[in-house]
N, C-alpha and C positions, 0 to 999 in steps of 0.2 A: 404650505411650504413657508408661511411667512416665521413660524416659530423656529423653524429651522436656519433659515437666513439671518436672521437677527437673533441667535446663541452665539457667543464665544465658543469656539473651539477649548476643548478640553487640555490641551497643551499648548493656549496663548496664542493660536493661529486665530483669524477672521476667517469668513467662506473664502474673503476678495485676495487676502494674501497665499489663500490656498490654491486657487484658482489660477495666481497669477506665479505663483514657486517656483524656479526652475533649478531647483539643488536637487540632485540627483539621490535617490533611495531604493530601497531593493523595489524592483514592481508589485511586489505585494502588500508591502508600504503606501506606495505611491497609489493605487488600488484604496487605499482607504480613506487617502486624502482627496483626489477625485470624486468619491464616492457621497463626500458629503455634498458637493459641488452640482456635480450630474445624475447622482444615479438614486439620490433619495424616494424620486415618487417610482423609479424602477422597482426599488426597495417593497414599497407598500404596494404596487400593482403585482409584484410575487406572491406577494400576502405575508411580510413580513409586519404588516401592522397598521395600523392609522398612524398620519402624521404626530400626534401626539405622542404617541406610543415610541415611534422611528426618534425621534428627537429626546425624550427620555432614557431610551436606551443610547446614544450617544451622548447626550450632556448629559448624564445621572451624575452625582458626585464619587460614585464608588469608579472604582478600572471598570471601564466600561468596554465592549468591545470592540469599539472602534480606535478606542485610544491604544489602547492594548493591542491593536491587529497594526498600528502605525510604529506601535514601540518596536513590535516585530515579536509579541510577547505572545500570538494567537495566531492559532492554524486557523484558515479557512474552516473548519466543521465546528472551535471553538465559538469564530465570529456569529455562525447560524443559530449558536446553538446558546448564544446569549441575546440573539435578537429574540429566540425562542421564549427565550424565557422573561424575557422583557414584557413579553406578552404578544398572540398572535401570528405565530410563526407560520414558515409553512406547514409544517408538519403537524400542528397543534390539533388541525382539524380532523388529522387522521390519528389522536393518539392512543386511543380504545381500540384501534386495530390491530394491536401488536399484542393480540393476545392469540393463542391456536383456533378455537371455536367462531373469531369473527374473520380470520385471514384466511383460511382454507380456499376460497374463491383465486384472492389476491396471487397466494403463493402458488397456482397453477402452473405460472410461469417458469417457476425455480427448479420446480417439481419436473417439467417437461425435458427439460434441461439436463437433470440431474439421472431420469431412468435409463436412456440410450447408452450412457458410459457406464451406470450400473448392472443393467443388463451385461453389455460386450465384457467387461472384467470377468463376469460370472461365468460365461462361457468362452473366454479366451484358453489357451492353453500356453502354458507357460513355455519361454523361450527364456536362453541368457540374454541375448539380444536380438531386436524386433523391428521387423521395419514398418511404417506406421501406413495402414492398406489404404484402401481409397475411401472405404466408409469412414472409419476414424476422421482422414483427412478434411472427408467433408462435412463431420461434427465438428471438427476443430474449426473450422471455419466458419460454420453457425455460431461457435461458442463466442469468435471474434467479433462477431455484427453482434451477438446477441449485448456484449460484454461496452464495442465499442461506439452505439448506436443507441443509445438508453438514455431519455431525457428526462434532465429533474429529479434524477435516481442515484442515490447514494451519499454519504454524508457530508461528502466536502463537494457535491455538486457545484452549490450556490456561489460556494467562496471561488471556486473556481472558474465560474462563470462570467463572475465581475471580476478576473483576474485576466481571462483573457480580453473581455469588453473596453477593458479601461488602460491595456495596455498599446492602444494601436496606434501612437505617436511616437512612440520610442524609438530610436534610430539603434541601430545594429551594435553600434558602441556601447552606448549606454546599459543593451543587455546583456553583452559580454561580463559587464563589471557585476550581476549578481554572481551569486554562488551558484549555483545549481544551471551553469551555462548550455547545456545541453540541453535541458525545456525552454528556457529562455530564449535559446536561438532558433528549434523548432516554434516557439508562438509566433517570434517576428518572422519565420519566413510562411506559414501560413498568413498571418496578414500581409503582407504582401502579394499574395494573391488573393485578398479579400472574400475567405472564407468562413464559414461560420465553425462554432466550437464545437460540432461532432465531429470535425477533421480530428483536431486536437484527441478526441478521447479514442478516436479508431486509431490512429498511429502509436496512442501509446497502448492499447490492445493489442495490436499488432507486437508489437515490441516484445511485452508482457507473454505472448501464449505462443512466440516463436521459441524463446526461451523454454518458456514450461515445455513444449510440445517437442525439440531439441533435446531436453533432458529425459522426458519419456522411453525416447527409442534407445534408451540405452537401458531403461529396464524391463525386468523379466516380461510384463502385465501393463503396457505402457496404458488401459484402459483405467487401470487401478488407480493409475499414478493421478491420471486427470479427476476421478471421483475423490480419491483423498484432500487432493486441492479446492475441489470446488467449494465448500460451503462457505469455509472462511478466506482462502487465500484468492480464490476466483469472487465469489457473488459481494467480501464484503470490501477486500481491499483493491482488488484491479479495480471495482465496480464505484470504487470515492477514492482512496486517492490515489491517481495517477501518475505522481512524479514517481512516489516509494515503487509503485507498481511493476515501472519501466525500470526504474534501478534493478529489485528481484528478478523480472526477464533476463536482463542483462547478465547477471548477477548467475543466475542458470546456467547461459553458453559460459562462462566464467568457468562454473564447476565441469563442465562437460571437458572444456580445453585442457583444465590441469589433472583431468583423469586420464586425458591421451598424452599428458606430459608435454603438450604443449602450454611451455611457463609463459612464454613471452606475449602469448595470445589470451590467456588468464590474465596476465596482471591487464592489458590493454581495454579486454571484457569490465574489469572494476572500475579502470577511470573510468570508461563509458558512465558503466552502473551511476559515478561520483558524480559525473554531469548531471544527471536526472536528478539524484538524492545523493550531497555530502556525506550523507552517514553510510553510506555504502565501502567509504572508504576503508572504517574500520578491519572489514573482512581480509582486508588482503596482509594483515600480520595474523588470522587464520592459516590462509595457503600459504604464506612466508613460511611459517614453526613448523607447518606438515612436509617441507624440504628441507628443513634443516637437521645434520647427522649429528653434531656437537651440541655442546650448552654455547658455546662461544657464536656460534652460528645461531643459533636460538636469539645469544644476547644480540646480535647485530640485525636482525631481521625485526626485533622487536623496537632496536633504537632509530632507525631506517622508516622502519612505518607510525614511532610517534613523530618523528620529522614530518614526513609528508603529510599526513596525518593536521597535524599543523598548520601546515601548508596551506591546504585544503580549505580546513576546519576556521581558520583563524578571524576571517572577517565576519564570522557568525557565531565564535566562542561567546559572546558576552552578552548576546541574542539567547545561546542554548542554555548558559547560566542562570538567566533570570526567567527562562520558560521552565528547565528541570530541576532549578534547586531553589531559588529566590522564592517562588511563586507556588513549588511543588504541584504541578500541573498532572490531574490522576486522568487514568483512562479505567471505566467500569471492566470488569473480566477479565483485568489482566492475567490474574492468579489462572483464571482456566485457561488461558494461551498455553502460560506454561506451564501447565499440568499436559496439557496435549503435547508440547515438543518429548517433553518428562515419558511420556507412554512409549516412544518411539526411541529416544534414547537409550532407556534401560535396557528393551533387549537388543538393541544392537550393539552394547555394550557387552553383553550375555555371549551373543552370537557371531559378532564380528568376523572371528577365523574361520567361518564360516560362509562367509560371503564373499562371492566373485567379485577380485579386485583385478586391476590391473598392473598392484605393483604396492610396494610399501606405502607409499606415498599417499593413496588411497585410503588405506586401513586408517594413519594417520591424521588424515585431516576431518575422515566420518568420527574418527575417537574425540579428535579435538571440540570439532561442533555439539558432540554429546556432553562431552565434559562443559561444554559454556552452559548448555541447556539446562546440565543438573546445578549449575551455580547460578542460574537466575531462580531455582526456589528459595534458598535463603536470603538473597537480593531481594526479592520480591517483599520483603518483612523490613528491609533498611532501607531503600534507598527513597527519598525525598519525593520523586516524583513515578509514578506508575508509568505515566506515557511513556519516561525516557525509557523504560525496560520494554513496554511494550513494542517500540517501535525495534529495538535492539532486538528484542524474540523475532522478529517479522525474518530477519535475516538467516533465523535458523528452524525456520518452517522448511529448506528442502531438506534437511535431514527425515521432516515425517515423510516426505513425498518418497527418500528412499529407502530408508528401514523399512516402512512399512508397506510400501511396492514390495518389498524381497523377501518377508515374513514368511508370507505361505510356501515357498518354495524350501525353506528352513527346515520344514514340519514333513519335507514330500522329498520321496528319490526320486522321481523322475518327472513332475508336474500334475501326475493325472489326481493325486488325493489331495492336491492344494484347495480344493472348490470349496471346504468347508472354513477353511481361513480366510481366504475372501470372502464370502459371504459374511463372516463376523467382522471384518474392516469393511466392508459395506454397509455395515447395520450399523457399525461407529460414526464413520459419514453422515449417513444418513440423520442419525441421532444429534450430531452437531447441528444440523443445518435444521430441524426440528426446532432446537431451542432457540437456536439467532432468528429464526422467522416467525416464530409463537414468542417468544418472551423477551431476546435482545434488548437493549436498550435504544440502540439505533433503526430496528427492525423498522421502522416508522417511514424510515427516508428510503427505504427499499421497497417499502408496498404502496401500490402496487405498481409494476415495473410500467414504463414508457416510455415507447421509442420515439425520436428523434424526429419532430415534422419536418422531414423534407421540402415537402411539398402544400406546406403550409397548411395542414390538419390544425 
């Protein structure tokens, strides 16, 4: 630790003036400044590395990722995934397993997971709407332990780990003023009752699969809906990162409210969402355009949601500037995300008049998400940073969860010849969660799964 203690800080701070700082920063900032202070040999007892290694990757002369996670220029799974490569990570030991032939063991889990709902899809029988039985129920509620109880598991575990450890002095004020007030104020009042951080990942599980599970019962094959989400939207995003995760749940009852045309309880669903993840904001000049009957009303709901938008957004514009343009920050796969929203678009673009709506409004606002979906492919070729699209695609993954819920019924008069379309959206599922668990790039931080010692296992 002495090589660490006696570095300058990368932006002119000392350990002592770090230590002793009391100017207020997002907690995820403040998380990094800590971190040099308290949590370095926590650092290398994770097995992020030798002391040597730990202090190189924070005083290297390049942006390193501590500077960078203080600038507010790096997500938690960036932070790991520069200590990674610093040398020693955690994952480092396991990176030969991210291949099919040595994970087959590993991926048991996922696999276990995934047959119960592929199965029940298979032999469900198509309904317009469905109410969700007792078996479901109680896989949805495994899915919630399985999802919210997983320790060391997923890509931005770590960062989030020492986000909650290093936040537990903060007084109620001070976390009101980040952005994202809604986790914020969920962390301090778990600390407050001095619990550990599987609270944190079960409520926001909870959050996440009340949502998805909400939106289910209102389609035809609500089993469909949960196997379509699983690979990527369940095992890789609920399962790292939690804030986006809780926003999407949210973000779910959102969509569910403004198909019963309850607007007021829609838009209230998105600030939630905004609490959790700022960028959830966006959506709601989606549902704004799908109610609007003029261009005048179109222009007013568009100039309304860049305000709040604003609003919102503003204490972290210059944060998201120099993460998605400055710095051009890429996410691997992007281009397949959306190609996968792209599969689900087109034919419900195709088919649309053809699907149980509840009213214009509907028709609407699935055309609108389609039409974003088919303009992030050529986005996908310009824009600066990969992450920023990819996180923006995240928001229009429930359109695959409904197009492609409502597919087979398209193809069937009366549900009994849909078995052979779902089976083919089973085998696409299926085929997804194949490749993120054999080949992913992340696949590393997912295998193999571990749950939460309780009880001090």
């Amino acid at each position: 630790m002495r090589l660490i203690e006696e570095s300058p800080h990368p932006l002119g701070y000392t350990v002592e003036s770090i230590a002793q700082a009391r100017v207020w920063l997002e907690p995820d900032q403040l998380v990094a400044k800590l971190c040099l202070h308290q949590q370095c040999r926590a650092l290398i007892d994770q097995g992020f590395g030798s002391v040597g290694v730990v202090a190189k990757g924070v005083f290297a002369a390049r942006p390193s990722a501590m500077s960078m996670f203080l600038l507010g220029k790096s997500s938690p799974a960036m932070m790991s995934a520069r200590w990674t490569s610093a040398g020693g990570g955690p994952y480092s030991s396991r990176s030969d397993r991210c291949r099919w032939a040595n994970v087959r063991v590993d991926m048991l889990p996922y696999w276990l997971v995934f047959l119960p709902f592929a199965l029940g899809s298979i032999s469900h029988r198509f309904e317009v709407r469905h109410r969700l039985g007792p078996v479901m129920l109680a896989l949805l509620c495994g899915l919630t332990l399985f999802v919210g109880m997983r320790y060391q598991t997923g890509a931005d575990y770590d960062g989030y780990e020492l986000i909650y450890k290093n936040t537990t002095f903060l007084s109620l004020s001070k976390m009101l003023e980040a952005i994202d007030r809604g986790f914020y104020t969920l962390v301090w009042a778990l600390h407050q009752i001095d619990v550990e951080m599987w609270l944190l990942n079960l409520i926001c599980a909870i959050i996440f699969m009340v949502g998805l599970g909400r939106f289910a019962r209102e389609m035809p094959n609500p089993w469909l809906t949960v196997v379509i989400a699983l690979p990527y939207l369940i095992f890789v995003i609920a399962m790292s990162g939690i804030r986006q995760a809780s926003a999407i749940g949210l973000f779910y009852l959102s969509i569910v409210a403004y198909r019963e045309r309850r607007l007021v309880a829609a838009i209230m669903w998105l600030f939630a969402a905004a609490s959790f993840h700022a960028s959830a904001i966006v959506m709601l000049g989606v549902a704004g355009l799908s109610f609007s009957r003029n261009k005048f009303q179109a222009a007013l709901i568009i100039l309304l949601t860049a305000l709040v938008g604003y609003y919102v957004l503003s204490s972290t514009f210059d944060v998201y500037t120099i993460r998605y343009g400055t710095k051009q920050i890429q996410s691997s796969g992007t281009i397949y995300r959306v190609l996968m929203n792209l599969a689900a678009a087109i034919p419900y673009l195709i088919l649309r008049r053809r699907f149980p709506v509840l009213g214009e409004h509907e028709i609407k606002f699935w055309t609108n998400m389609s039409w974003l979906a088919i303009a992030c492919l050529p986005a996908a070729a310009v824009v600066t940073s990969s992450t920023a699209l990819d996180r923006f695609g995240l928001y229009l993954f429930p359109l695959q969860t409904y197009a492609l819920s409502w597919l087979p019924m398209m193809f069937s008069k009366d549900g009994r010849d849909a078995k052979g379309w779902t089976i083919l959206i089973v085998g696409y599922s299926a085929l997804i969660l194949i490749v993120f668990l054999g080949y992913g790039v992340n696949a590393s931080s997912s295998i193999p799964y571990r749950v939460y010692p309780l009880f001090g296992g």
